[in-house]
C-alpha positions as CSV (number, residue, x, y, z in Angstrom):
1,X,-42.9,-41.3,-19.1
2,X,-40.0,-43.7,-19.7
3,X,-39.3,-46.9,-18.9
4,X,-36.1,-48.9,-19.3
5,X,-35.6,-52.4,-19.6
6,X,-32.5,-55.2,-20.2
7,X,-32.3,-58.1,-20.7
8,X,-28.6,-59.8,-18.7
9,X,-28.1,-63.4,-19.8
10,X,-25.7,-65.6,-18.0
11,X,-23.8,-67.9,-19.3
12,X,-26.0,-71.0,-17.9
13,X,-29.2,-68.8,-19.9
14,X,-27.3,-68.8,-22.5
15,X,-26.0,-72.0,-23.0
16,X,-29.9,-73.1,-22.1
17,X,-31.8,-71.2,-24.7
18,X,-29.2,-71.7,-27.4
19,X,-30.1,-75.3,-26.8
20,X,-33.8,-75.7,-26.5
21,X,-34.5,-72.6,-29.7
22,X,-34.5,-73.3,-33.0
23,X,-30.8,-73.6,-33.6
24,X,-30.0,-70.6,-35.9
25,X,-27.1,-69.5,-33.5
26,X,-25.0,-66.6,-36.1
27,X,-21.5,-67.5,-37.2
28,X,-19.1,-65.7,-34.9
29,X,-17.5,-62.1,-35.6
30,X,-14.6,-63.8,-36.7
31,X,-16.4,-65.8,-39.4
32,X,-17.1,-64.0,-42.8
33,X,-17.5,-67.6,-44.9
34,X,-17.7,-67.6,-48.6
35,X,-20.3,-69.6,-50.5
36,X,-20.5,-70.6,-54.1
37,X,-24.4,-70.7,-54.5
38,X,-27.0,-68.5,-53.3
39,X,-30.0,-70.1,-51.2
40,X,-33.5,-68.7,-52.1
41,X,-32.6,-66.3,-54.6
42,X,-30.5,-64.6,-51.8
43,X,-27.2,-63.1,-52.0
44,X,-24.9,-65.8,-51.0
45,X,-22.9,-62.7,-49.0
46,X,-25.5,-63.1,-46.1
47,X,-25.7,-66.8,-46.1
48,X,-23.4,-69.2,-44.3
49,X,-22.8,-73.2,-45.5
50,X,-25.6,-74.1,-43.5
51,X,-28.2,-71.9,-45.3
52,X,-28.7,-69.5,-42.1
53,X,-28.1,-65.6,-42.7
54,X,-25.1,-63.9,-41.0
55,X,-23.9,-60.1,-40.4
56,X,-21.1,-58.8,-41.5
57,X,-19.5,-56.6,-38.3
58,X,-16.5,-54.7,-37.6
59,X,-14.7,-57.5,-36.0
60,X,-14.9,-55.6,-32.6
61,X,-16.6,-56.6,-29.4
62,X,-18.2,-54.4,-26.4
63,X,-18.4,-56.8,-23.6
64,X,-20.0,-55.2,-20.8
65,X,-21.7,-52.4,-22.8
66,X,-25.4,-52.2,-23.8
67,X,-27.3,-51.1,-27.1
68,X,-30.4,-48.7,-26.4
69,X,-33.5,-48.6,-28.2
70,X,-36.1,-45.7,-27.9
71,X,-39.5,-47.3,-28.6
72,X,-42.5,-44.9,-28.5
73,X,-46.2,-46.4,-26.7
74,X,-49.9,-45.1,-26.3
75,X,-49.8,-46.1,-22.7
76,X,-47.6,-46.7,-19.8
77,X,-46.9,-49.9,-20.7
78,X,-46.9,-51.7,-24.0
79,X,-45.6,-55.2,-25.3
80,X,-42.2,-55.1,-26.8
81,X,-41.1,-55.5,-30.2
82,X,-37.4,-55.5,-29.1
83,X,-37.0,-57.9,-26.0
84,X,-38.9,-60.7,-25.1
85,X,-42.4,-60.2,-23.2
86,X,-42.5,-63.3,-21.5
87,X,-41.5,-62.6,-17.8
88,X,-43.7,-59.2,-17.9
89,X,-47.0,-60.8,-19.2
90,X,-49.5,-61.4,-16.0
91,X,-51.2,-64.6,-15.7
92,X,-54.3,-63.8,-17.8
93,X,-53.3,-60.7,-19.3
94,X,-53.9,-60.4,-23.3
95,X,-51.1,-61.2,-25.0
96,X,-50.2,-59.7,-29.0
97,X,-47.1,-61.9,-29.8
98,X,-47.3,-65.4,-29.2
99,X,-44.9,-68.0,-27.0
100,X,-42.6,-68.5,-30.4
101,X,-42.3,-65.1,-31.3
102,X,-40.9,-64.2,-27.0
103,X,-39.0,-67.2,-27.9
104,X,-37.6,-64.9,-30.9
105,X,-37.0,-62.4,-29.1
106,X,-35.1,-64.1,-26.7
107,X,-32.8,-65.7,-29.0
108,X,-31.8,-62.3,-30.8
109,X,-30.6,-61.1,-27.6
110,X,-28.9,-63.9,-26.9
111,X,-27.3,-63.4,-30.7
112,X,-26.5,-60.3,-29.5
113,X,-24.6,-61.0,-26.6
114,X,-22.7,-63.7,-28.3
115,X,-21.7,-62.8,-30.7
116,X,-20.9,-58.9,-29.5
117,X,-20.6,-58.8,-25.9
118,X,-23.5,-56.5,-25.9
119,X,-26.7,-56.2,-23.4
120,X,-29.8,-55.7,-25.8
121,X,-31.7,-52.5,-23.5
122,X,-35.0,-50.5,-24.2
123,X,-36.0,-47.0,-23.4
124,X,-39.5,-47.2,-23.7
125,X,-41.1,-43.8,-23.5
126,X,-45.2,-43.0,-23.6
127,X,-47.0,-40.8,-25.8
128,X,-50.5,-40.5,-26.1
129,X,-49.7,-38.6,-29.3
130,X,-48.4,-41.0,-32.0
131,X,-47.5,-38.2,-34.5
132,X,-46.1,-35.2,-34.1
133,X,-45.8,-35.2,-30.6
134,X,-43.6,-36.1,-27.1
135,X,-41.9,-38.7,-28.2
136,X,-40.8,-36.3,-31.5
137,X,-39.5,-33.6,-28.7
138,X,-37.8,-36.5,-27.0
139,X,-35.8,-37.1,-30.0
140,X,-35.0,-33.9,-31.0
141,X,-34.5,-32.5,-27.5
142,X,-32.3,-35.7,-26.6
143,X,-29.8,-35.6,-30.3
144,X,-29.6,-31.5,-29.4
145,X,-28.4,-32.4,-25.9
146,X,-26.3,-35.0,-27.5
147,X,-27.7,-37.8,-24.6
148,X,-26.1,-41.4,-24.8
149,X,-29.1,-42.9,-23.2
150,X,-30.2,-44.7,-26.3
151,X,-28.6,-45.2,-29.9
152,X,-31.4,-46.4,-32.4
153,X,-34.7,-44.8,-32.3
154,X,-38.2,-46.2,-33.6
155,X,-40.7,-43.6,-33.8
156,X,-43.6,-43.7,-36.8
157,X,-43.0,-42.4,-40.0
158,X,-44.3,-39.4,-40.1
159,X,-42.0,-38.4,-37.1
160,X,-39.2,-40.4,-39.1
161,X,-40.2,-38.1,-42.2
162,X,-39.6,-34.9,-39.7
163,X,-36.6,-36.0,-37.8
164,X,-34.7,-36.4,-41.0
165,X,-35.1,-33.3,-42.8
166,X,-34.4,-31.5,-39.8
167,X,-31.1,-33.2,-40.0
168,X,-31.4,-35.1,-36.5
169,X,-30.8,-39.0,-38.6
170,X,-28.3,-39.8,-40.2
171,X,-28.5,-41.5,-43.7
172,X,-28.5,-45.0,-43.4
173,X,-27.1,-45.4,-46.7
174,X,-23.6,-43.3,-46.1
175,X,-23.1,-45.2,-43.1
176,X,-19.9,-47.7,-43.3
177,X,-20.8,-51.3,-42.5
178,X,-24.1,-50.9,-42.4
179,X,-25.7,-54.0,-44.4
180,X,-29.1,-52.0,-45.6
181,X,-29.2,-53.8,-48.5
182,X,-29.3,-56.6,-46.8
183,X,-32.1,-59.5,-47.1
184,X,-33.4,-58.8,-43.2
185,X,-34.3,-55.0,-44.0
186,X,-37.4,-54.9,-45.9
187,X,-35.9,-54.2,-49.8
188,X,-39.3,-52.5,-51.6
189,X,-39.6,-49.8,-48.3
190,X,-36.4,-48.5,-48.7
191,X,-37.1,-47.9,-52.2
192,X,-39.9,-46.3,-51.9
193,X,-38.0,-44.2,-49.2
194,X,-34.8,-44.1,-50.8
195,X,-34.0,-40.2,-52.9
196,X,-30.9,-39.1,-53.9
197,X,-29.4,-42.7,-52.7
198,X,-30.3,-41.1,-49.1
199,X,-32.3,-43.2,-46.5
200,X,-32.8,-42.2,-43.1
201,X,-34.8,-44.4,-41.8
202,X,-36.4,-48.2,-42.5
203,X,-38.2,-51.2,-41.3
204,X,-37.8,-55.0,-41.6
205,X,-37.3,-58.4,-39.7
206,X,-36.1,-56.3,-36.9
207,X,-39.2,-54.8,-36.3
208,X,-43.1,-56.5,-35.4
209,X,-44.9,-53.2,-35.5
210,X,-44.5,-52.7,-38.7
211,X,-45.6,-55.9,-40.0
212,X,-48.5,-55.5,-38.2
213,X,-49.3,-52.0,-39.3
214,X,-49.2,-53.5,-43.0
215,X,-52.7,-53.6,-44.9
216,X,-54.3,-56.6,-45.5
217,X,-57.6,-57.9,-46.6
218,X,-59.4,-60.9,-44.1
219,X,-62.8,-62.2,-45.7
220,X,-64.7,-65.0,-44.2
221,X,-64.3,-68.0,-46.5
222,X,-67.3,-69.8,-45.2
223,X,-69.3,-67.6,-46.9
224,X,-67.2,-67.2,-49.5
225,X,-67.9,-70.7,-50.3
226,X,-71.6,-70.2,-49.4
227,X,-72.1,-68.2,-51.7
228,X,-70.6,-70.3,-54.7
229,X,-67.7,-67.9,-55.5
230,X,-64.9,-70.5,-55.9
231,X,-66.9,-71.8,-58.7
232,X,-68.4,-68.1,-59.9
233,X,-64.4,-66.6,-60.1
234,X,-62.8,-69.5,-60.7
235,X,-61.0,-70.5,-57.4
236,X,-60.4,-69.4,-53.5
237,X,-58.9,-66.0,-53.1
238,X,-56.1,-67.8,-52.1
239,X,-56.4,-69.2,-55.9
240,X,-57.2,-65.9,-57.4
241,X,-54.3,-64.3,-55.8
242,X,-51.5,-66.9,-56.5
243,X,-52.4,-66.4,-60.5
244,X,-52.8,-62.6,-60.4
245,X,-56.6,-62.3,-60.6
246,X,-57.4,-61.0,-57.4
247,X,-58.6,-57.6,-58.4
248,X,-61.2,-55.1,-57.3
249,X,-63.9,-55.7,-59.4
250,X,-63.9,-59.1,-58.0
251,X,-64.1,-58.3,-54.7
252,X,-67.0,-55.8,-55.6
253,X,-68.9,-58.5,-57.8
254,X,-68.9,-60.6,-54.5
255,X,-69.7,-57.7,-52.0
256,X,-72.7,-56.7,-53.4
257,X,-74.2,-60.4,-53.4
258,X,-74.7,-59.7,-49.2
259,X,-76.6,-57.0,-48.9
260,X,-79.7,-57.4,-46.3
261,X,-81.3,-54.8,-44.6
262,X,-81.8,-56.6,-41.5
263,X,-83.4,-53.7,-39.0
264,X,-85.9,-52.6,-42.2
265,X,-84.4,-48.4,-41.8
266,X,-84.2,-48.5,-45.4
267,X,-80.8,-48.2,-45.4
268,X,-77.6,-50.6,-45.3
269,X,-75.5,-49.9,-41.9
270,X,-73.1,-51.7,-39.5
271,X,-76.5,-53.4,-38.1
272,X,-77.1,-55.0,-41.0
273,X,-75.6,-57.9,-43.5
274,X,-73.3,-56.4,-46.1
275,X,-69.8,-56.6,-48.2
276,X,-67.5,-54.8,-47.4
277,X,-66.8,-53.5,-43.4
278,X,-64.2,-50.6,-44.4
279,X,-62.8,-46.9,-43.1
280,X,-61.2,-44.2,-45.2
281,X,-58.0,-45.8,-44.8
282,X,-59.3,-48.1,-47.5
283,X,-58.8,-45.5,-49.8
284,X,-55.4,-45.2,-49.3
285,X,-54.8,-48.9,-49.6
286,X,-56.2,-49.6,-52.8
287,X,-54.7,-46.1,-54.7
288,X,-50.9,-47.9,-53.7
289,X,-52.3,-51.1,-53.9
290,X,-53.0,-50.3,-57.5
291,X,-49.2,-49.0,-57.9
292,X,-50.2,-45.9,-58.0
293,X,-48.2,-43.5,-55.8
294,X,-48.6,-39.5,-54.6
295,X,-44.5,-39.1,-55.6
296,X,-42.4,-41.2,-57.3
297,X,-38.8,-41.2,-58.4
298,X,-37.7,-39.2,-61.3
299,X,-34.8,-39.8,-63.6
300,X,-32.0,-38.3,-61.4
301,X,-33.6,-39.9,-58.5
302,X,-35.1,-37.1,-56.9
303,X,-39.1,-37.4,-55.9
304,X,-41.7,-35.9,-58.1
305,X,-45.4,-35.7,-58.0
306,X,-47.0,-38.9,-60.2
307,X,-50.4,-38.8,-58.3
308,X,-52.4,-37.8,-60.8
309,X,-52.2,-39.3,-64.3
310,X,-54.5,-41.2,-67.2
311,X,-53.7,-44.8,-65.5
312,X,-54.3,-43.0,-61.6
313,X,-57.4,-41.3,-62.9
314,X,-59.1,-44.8,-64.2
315,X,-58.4,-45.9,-60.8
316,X,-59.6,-43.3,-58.6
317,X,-63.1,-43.7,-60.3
318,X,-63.2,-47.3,-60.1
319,X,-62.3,-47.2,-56.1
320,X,-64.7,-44.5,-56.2
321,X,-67.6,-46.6,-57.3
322,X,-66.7,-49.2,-55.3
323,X,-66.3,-47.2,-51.8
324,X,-69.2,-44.9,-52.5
325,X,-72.2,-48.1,-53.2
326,X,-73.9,-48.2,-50.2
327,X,-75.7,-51.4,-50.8
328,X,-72.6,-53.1,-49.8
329,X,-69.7,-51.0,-48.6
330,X,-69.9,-49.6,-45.2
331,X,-67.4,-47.3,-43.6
332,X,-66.5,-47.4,-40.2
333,X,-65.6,-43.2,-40.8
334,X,-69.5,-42.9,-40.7
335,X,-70.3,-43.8,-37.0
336,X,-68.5,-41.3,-35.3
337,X,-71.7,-40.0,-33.9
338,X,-72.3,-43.6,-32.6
339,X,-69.2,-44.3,-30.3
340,X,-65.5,-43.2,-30.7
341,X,-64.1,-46.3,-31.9
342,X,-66.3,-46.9,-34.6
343,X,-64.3,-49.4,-36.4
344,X,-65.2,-52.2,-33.4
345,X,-69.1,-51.6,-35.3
346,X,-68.0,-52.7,-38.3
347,X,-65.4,-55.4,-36.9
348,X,-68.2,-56.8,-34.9
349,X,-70.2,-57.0,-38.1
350,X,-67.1,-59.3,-39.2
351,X,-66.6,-61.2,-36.8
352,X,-70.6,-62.1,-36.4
353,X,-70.5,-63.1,-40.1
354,X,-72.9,-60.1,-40.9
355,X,-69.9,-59.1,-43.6
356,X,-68.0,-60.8,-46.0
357,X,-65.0,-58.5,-46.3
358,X,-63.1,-56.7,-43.5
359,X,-59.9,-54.6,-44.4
360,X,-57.7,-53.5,-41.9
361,X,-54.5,-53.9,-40.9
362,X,-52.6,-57.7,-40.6
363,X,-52.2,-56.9,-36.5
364,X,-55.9,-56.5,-36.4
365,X,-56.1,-60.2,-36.3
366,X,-55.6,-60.3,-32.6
367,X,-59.0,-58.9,-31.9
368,X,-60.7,-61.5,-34.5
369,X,-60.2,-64.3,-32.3
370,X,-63.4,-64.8,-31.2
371,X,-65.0,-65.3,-34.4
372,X,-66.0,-68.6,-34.9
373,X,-66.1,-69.2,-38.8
374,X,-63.0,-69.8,-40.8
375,X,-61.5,-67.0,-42.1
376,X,-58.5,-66.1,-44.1
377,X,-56.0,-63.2,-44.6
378,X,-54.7,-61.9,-48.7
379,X,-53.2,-58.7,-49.9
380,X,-55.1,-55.7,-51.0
381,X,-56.6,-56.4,-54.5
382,X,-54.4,-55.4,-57.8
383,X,-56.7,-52.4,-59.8
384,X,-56.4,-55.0,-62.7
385,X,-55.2,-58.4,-63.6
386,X,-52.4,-56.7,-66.4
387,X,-51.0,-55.1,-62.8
388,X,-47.4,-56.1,-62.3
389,X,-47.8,-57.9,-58.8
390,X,-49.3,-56.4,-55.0
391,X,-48.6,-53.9,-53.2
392,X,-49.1,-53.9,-49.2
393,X,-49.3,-50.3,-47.8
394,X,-47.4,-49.6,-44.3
395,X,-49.7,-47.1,-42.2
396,X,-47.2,-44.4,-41.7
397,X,-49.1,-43.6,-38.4
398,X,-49.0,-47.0,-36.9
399,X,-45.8,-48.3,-38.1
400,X,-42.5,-47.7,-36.1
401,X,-39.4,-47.2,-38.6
402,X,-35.1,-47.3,-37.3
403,X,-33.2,-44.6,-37.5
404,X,-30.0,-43.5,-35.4
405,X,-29.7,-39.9,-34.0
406,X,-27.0,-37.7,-35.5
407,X,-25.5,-37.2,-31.7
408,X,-24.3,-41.1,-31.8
409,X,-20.5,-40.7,-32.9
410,X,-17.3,-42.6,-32.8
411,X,-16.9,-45.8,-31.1
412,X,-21.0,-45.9,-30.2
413,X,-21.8,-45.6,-34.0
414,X,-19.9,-48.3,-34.9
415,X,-21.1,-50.7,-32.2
416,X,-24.8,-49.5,-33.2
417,X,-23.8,-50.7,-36.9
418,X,-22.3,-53.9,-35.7
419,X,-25.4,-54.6,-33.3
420,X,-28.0,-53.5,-36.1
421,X,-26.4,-56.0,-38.4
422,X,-26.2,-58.8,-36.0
423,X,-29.8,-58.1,-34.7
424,X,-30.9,-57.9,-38.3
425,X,-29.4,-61.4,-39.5
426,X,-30.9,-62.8,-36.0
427,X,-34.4,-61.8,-36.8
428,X,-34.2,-63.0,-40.7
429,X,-33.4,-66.5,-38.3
430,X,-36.2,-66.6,-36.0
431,X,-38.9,-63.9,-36.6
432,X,-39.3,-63.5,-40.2
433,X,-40.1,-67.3,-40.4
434,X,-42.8,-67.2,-37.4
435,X,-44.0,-64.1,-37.9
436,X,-47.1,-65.9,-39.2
437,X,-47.8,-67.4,-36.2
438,X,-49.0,-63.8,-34.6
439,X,-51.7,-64.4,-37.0
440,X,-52.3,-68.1,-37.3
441,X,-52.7,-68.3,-33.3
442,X,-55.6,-66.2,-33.2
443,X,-57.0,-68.1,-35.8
444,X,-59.9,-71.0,-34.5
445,X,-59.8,-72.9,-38.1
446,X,-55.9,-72.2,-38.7
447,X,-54.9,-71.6,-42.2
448,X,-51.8,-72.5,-43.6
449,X,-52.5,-70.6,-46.8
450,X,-52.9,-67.3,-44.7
451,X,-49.6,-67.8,-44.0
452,X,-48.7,-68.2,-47.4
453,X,-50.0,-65.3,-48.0
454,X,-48.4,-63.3,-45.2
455,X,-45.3,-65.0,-46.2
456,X,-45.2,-64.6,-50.0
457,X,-47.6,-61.4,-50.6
458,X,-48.0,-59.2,-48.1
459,X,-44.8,-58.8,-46.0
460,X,-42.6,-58.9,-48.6
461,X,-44.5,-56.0,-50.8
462,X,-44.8,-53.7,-48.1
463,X,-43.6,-50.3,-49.0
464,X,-45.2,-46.9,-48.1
465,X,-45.8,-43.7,-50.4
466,X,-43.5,-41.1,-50.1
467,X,-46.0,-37.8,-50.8
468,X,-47.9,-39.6,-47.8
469,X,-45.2,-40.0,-45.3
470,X,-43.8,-36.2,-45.9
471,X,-47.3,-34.9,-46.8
472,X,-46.8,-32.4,-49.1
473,X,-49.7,-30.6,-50.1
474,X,-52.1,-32.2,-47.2
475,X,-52.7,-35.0,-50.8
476,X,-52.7,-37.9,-48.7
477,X,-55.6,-36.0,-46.9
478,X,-57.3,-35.4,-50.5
479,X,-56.8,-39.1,-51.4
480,X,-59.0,-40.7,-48.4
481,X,-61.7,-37.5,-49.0
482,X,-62.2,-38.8,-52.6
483,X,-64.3,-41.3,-50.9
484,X,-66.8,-37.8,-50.7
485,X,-66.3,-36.2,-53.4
486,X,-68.1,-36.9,-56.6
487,X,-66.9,-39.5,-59.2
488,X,-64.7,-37.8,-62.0
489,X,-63.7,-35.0,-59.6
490,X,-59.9,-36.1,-58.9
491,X,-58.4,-33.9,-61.6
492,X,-60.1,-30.5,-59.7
493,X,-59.6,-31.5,-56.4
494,X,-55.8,-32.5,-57.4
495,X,-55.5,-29.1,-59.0
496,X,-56.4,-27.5,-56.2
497,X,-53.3,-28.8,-54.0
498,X,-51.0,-29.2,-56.4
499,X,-49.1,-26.2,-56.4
500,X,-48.7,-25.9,-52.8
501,X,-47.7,-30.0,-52.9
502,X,-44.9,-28.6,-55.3
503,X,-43.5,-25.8,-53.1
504,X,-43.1,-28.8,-50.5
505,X,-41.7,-30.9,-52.5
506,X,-39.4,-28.0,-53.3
507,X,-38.2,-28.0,-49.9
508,X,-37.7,-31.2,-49.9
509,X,-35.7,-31.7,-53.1
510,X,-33.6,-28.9,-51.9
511,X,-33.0,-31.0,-48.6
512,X,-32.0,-34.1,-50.4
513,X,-29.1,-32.5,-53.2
514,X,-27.8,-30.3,-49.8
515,X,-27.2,-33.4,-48.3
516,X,-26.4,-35.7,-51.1
């Protein structure tokens, strides 16, 4: 099913919004200013005199022509993460982004338009199969056919991972004018993402999906303090984070101090008072939240295997212990048996203050809103306090990546380059500055240092793993399994992949020096 929407502005609109928003209208086209001093650590090529971020473009302008984005849903009809939701929300209906964010989106288009002459359009089309699935076909089917209905498409990363080495994307980093470097795409995912200095496909400002699908930790500070850990570890984990002690045998010192077995089974479940409310995913976050990745980089800047070494090893047996002590960590994974969605046990469990930790991902805050104690959001714990920095994992299943389709040539790719740029400046404006507000608004005891944290730790470590996105081997499979598998048994079970991981990679490798 697809849907397409548009947002027109007339010139009254325009002249309206630009006045009552927050006043980051983009220097024109025309203007490409230079600046002596860089603001923030930034560049000073994407900042004008008055400190606000600016895009680079061609110089043209395509008045009376429209940019198309292909967005991907579960259902018939989702919330937008490209034009404003405002005028489609029904009195009463549940809302994910708040007033300032539609606001956001508002102004971008408006940006847009201004700046371009362009109409900022979506395609939005339903698949009740994230990965792998219609919206993939679409794609493929759609660059094949070489359609013009849309020029920039957001699927998830694995179908990003599968358009590209099937050639339908072209690489964002060959493409002339395009400002990836830029401060508005995020810098660490492209990175991570980044072999043989080709890209194909990325997140950043732009997007909302993919800040939400980063990993995040939320505990329930109430307890925190009730149980005397600011004075036990030396400070809030707000504290313990900004001086690089927030680590995983913290969090499992203080998760096994609530343990209760409140129905008497004999056992510690999602009924009961505990921890640590978790899923398998977990594992996953804390292996790259330790830095520890499936493939890596090597010298000539092709990817390589790095999952399993000394350092990797150490830390799969501490997550081990941790995931696999069932006097305090209980995993959502188990309760299948009990109800499909066996994460709302555990979330419950959170939200009731029956659990001290829940980890999940940042968007998840939008169903924590009814809980009435004050809790907090930090990144996923370092392995050790020696650890250079945090890491935030992007779910490669949930998150939507940009990527433009192979059939967009000529004129149309360089108006998708220009709008991308202008778009991307727009949103480093407006929604990478409220982006916190998603989380603060569904917050009863709001919490400026969550948004600190959002601000300063999570969103701008957010990366994603490579081995995981292409899975090569099925080891991103193997890495949440460890969570079964007997302490000390990640050398075997790696062994047991690993030489069908390499002929992937292989493949891979061979796909990246064809095309470099």
């Amino acid at each position: 099913m697809k849907i397409k929407r548009t947002i027109a502005l007339s010139a009254a609109l325009l002249m309206l919004c630009s006045a009552i928003l927050c006043g980051c209208t983009q220097e024109s086209v025309e203007s490409t200013p230079e600046v002596q001093v860089s603001s923030g650590g930034v560049r000073t090529e994407y900042i004008d005199e008055n400190g606000n971020y600016y895009a680079k473009t061609s110089g043209k302008r395509y008045d009376g022509q429209s940019i198309s984005f292909l967005t991907c849903g579960s259902s018939s009809v989702f919330e937008s993460e490209i034009l404003p939701n405002t005028v489609y929300y029904e009195e009463g209906a549940a809302q994910t982004y708040p007033q300032i964010i539609n606001d956001d989106l508002n102004e971008r288009a408006i940006q847009l338009e201004e700046q371009l002459g362009l109409k900022l359009e979506e395609v939005q089309f339903m698949s009740a199969t994230r990965k792998n699935g219609e919206m993939l076909q679409h794609i493929i089917q759609g660059n094949l056919s070489s359609t013009d209905e849309y020029q920039v498409v957001v699927p998830c990363l694995y179908d990003g991972a599968s358009l590209a080495t099937a050639g339908h994307l072209y690489n964002l980093r060959g493409l002339d004018g395009l400002q990836i470097d830029a401060p508005w795409w995020n810098a660490e995912f492209n990175e991570s993402m980044t072999y043989g200095d080709q890209l194909y496909f990325t997140i950043g400002d732009i997007g909302l999906v993919n800040k939400s699908c980063t990993s995040a930790l939320f505990f329930n500070y109430d307890l925190w303090k009730k149980f005397g850990f600011n004075e036990k570890f030396g400070g809030s984990p707000y504290e313990l984070v900004r001086k690089g002690e927030w680590t995983i045998d913290i969090l499992a010192e203080a998760s096994k101090v609530m343990s209760d077995d409140l129905d008497d089974n004999g056992k510690i479940d999602y009924k009961d008072e505990f921890g640590w409310a978790g899923q398998l995913d977990d594992m996953w976050g804390f292996f790259f939240g330790a830095g520890e990745r499936i493939a890596s980089a090597d010298a000539d800047g092709y990817p390589t295997l790095t999952m399993y070494n000394q350092r990797s090893a150490r830390v799969m047996d501490k997550i081990q212990n941790f995931v696999k002590n069932d006097e305090y960590y209980v995993s959502a994974n188990d309760y299948f048996s009990v109800t499909p969605t066996p994460t709302e046990l555990t979330r419950e469990a959170f939200i009731t203050g029956r659990a001290l930790f829940f980890n999940d991902a940042l968007g998840t805050v939008t169903v924590l809103g009814d809980m009435e104690a004050h809790f907090g959001v930090v990144p996923e714990p370092k392995f050790e306090k020696s650890q250079d920095g945090y890491h935030s994992l992007v779910n490669p299943w949930g998150a939507s990546c940009f990527a433009i389709p192979t059939c967009v040539v000529g004129d149309a790719l360089t108006m998708t380059v220009d709008a991308l740029n202008v778009l991307g400046a727009a949103s480093k404006n407006t929604i990478a500055k409220d982006y916190q507000e998603t989380v603060l608004s569904y917050m009863k005891t709001r919490d400026e240092e969550s948004a600190e944290m959002i601000n300063e730790y999570i969103l701008p470590t957010r990366a994603c793993d490579i081995g995981m996105v292409y899975q090569w081997g099925g080891l991103d499979v193997m890495l949440q399994n460890m969570a079964y598998y007997p302490v000390g048994s990640f050398a075997s079970q790696y062994e047991s992949l690993e030489t069908q991981a390499e002929a992937a990679l292989e493949r891979a490798i061979e796909f990246y020096k064809k095309n470099g």
